[in-house]
Legacy VTK file of the C-alpha trace (Angstrom):
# vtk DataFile Version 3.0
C-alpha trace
ASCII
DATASET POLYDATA
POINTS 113 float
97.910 147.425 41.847
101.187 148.985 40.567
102.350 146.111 38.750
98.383 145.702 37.398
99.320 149.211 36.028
102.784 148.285 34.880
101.361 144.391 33.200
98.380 146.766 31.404
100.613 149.088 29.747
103.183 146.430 28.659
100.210 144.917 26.974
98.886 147.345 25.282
102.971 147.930 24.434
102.662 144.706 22.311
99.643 145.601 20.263
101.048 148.949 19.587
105.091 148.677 19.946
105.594 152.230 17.981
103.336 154.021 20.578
104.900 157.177 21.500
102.340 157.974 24.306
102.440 154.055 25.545
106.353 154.363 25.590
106.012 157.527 27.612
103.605 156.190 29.858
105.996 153.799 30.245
108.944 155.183 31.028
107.053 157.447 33.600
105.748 154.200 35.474
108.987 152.540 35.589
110.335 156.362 37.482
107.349 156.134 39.382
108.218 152.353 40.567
111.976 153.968 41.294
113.074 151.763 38.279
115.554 154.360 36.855
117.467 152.441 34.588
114.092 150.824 32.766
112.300 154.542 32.993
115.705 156.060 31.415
115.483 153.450 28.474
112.060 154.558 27.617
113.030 157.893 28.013
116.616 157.836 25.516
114.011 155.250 23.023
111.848 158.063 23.223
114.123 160.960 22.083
115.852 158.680 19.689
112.680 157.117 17.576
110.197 159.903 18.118
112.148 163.663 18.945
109.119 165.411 18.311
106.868 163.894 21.598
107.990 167.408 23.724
107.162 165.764 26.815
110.055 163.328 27.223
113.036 166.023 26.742
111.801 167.575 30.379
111.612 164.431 32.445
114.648 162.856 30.315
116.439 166.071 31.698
115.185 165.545 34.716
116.144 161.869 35.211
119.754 163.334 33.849
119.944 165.603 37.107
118.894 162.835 39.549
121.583 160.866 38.642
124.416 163.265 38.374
124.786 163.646 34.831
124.143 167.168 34.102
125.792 167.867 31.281
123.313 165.126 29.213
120.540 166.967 30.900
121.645 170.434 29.480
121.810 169.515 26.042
118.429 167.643 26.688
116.799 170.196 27.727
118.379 172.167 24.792
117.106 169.922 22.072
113.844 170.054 23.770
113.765 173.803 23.703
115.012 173.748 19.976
112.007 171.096 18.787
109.542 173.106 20.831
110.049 176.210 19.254
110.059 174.826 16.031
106.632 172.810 17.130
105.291 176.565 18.723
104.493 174.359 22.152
104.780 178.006 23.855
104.012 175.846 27.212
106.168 172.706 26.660
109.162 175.140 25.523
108.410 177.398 28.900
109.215 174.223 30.821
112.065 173.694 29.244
113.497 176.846 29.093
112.875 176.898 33.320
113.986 173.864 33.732
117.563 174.717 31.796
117.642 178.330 33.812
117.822 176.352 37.364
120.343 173.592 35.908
122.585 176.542 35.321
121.919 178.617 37.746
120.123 181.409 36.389
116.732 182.508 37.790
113.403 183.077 35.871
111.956 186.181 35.892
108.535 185.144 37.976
111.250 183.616 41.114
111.106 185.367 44.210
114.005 186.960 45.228
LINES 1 114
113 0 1 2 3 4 5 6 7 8 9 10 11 12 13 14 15 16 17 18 19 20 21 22 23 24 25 26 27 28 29 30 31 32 33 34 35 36 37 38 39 40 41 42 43 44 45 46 47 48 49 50 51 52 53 54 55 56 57 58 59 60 61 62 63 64 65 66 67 68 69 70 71 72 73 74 75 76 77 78 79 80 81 82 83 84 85 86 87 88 89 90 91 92 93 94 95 96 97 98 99 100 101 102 103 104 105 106 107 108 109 110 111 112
């Protein structure tokens, strides 16, 4: 069933190979299937061809943490921050913003202390 999943979405990657959303998709299957290095390749296509689909910059980030390199995440999540506020994605730029706080160390104001 996963690789039905996986097969569908390649597919539908041929018909439409400048998808943002089918890239995405994508790149989160590949994570999903523990296929970092495909899922990060998505991901850095992603933030390279189309910076303004918010979504990738948080699991990019993400991804970036998992495997140790934190100081790509950072200035991930920065650039996500910076194209969200200039989008207004007041809930995509909240993400990031949390998301940047706990790489750093700082807290949000809503954590428990």
């Amino acid at each position: 069933m996963q690789a039905d999943r996986l097969q569908k979405l390649l597919d539908f990657l041929k018909d439409e190979p400048n998808d943002e959303f089918l890239q995405y998709a994508l790149a989160t299957e590949y994570l999903r299937l523990n296929d970092t290095e495909k899922a990060l390749q998505y991901y850095e296509k992603l933030v390279a061809e189309h910076p303004n689909y918010s979504g990738t910059y948080y699991h990019l980030g993400k991804l970036y943490e998992t495997l140790g390199r934190k100081e790509e995440a950072l200035a991930t999540y920065q650039q996500g921050i910076q194209i969200t506020r200039q989008k207004r994605d007041n809930h995509a730029l909240s993400e990031l913003q949390s998301a940047y706080n706990q790489a750093v160390g700082l807290y949000d104001d809503d954590d428990d202390y």
